[in-house]
N, C-alpha and C positions, 0 to 999 in steps of 0.2 A: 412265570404266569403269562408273559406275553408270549412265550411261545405255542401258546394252547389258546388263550384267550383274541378271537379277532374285533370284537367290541371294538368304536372307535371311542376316545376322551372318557374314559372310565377315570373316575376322581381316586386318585391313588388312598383316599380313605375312606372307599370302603370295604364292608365288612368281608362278605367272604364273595369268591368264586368259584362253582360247582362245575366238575369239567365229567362228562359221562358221553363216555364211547359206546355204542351199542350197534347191533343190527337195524339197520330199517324196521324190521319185522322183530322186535325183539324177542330174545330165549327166553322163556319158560324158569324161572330158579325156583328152587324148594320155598322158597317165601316161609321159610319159619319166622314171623313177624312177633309169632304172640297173642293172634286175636282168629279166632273162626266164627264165620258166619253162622251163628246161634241165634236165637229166639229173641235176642237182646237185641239184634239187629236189622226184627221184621220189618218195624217201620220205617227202613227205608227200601229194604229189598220188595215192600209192596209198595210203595210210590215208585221204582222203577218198572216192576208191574204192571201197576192201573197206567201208568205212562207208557206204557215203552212203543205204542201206538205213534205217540208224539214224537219217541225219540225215531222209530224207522221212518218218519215221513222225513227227519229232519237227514239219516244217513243214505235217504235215498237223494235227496235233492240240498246237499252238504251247499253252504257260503264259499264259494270259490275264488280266491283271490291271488293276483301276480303282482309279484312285488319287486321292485327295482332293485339289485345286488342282493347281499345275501337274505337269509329269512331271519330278521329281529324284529321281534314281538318285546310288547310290554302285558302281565297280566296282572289283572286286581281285581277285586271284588269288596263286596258290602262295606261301601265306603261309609252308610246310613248318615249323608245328610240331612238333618234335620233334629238327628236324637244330641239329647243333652251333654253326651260327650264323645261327639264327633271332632275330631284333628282336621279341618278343614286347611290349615295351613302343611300339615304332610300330605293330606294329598294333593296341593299346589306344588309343593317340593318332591313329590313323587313323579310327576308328570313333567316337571321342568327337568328332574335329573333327566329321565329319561328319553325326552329328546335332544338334553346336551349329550344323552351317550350315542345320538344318531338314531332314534329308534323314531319312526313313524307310522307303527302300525300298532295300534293299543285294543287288547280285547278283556273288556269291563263285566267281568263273571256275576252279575245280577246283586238288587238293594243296594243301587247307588243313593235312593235315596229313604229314609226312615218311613214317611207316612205317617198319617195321626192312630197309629196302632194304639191301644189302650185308653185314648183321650174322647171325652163323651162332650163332643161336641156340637156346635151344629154344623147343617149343611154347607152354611157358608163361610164358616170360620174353618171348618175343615178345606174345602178347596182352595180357601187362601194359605194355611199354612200347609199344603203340600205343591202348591202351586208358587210358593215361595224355595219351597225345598228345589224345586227345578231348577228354577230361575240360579240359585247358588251351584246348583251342579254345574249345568253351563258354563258359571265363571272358574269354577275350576280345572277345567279343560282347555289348555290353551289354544289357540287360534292360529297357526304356523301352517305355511304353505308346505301341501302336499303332502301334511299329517290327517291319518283317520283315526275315529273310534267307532269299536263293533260292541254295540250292547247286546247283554242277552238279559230280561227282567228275572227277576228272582221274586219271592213270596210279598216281599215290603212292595217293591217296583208295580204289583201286580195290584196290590191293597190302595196305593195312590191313585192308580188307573181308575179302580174304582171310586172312590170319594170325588174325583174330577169327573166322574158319570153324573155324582149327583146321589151315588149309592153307599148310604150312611155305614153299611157296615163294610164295604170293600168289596164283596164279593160280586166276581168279573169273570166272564171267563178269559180262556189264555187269547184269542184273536181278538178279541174287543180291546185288552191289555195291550199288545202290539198295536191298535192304531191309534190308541189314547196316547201313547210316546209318539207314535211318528207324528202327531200332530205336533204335539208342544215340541218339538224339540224340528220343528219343521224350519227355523229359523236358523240354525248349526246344521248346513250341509255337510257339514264333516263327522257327524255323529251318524250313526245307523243301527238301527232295532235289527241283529240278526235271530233273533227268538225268545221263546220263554222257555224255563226250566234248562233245554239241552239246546244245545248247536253244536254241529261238526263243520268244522274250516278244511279245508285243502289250498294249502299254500303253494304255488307254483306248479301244481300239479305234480310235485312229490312228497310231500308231509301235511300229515292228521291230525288236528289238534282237536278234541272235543272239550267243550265247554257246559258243565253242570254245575245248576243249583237245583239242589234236592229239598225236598218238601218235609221230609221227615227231622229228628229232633238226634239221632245216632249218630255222630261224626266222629267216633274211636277208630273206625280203620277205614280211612277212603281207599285204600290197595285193592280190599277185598271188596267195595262197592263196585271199586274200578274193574275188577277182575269179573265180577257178578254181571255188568250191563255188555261186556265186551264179548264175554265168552258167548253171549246170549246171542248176541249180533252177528258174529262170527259163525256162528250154527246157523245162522240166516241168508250168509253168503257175504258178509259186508266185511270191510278190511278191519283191523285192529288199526288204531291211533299210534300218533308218534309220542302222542303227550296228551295225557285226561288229568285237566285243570278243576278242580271244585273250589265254588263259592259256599257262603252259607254259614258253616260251622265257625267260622274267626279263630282258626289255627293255622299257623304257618308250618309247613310240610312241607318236605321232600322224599318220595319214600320211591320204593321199587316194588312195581306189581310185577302178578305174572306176565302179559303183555306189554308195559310200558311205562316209562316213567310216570308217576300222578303225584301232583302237585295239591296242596291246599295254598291260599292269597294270604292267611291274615284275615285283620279288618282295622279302619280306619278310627276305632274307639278305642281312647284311653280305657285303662284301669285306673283302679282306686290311689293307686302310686303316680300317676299322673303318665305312666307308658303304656304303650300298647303291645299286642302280643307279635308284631309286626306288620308289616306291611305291602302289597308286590312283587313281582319278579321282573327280569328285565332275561332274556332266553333270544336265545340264535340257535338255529338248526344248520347243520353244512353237511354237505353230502362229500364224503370220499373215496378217492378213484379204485378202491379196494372194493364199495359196495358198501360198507359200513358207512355210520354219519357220528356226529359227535353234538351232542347239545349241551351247549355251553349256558350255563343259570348265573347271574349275577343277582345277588341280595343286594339292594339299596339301602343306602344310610337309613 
């Protein structure tokens, strides 16, 4: 393993390590997976749709970021602090592993936090109990020199924005939602709103990481979601990603699109058994002098 894996201080327990070689630009494979984009799966190929406005503004003017030695990322989503059975101590232990494994660049795939979704409350009881849910997100992010985190909001994230407007039932649009976080979270310079629903990072100026949270309720085959917004983009002139990361759905994935590897997070909620369905990834990208790169996926405890 160590000779594939460059990770530094990986806890010799854990679970698994994912080693994939690939092109930059990855091949095309037959993707017999098992699922075709069918009528089962309009709603979300129409929320990439009625978006994809949002998404080419965001791959024309991609979060561009240099990072010191190689590229390790940490990635997670819908952690939903605030709902009844949120693990807020994994994800303190998510984010402690992962800066004991050296990693200081964390990108948090949207609904970090619950919001008063379904609760008929008032104005003011809601803004405290999402205005509470912050305040705990914050602590769970630790505070370490020359560590960041890149949010992107998700549908919950977006719902809190609004109730913190004062709007009983959530509904915000996406720019108003970005400046209702950069406010509260104005205090944690080391947090940063890079979008709603989608964001594309360019790390070092040679790998594409897109980051989505989809609107719709279909999370049976993100390949072919991934495949459906890419291919779309790519007919647009924009590059294909290194790696399309989704939040949202709370299943942990690793699968092979046509284009690139896509990822699903997990999510930070227990089941009725007291586990959850997992949690994170912890990813390095390395470029080799052949032209190929190798991305290395580490599962956390």
């Amino acid at each position: 393993m160590s000779i594939y894996c460059y990770l530094d201080n990986i806890p010799e327990n854990s679970t698994k390590i994912y080693i994939i070689k690939t092109q930059k630009s990855f091949i095309k494979s037959d993707n017999k997976g098992g699922c075709s984009m069918s009528s089962r799966y309009n709603g979300t190929t129409k929320w990439l749709d009625t978006y994809y406005k949002q998404i080419e503004r965001q791959l024309r003017s991609p979060t561009s970021l240099e990072l010191d030695g190689n590229v390790i990322i940490s990635l997670s989503s819908d952690h939903h602090i605030g709902h009844v059975d949120c693990d807020e101590h994994l994800i303190r232990k998510y984010f402690s592993e992962a800066i004991g494994a050296g990693v200081r660049t964390h990108f948090l795939a949207g609904d970090v936090v619950e919001s008063a979704y379904n609760l008929r409350v008032s104005e003011e009881l809601g803004e405290a109990i999402v205005g509470e849910q912050v305040e705990k997100f914050k602590k769970c992010l630790p505070e370490v020199e020359n560590n960041r985190y890149y949010l992107l909001l998700g549908n919950h994230d977006i719902h809190a924005a609004g109730i913190l407007l004062g709007k009983e039932s959530g509904k915000i649009g996406w720019k108003d939602a970005e400046g209702v976080f950069r406010e509260v979270l104005e205090d944690r310079k080391d947090i940063e709103v890079i979008g709603v629903g989608f964001a594309r990072v360019g790390l070092n100026g040679e790998y594409i990481i897109d980051l989505l949270h989809p609107q719709g309720n279909n999370g049976g085959c993100i390949e072919k979601y991934a495949d459906y917004y890419i291919s779309k983009s790519i007919r647009k002139g924009y590059k294909a990603p290194n790696l399309s990361d989704f939040g949202h759905y709370h299943q942990k994935k690793l699968v092979r699109g046509n284009y690139c590897p896509v990822m699903q997070n997990g999510s930070a909620l227990k089941n009725r058994n007291g586990n959850g369905n997992g949690f994170g990834w912890i990813v390095e990208l390395r470029g080799e002098p052949n032209g190929k790169s190798t991305m290395v996926v580490y599962e956390p405890i």
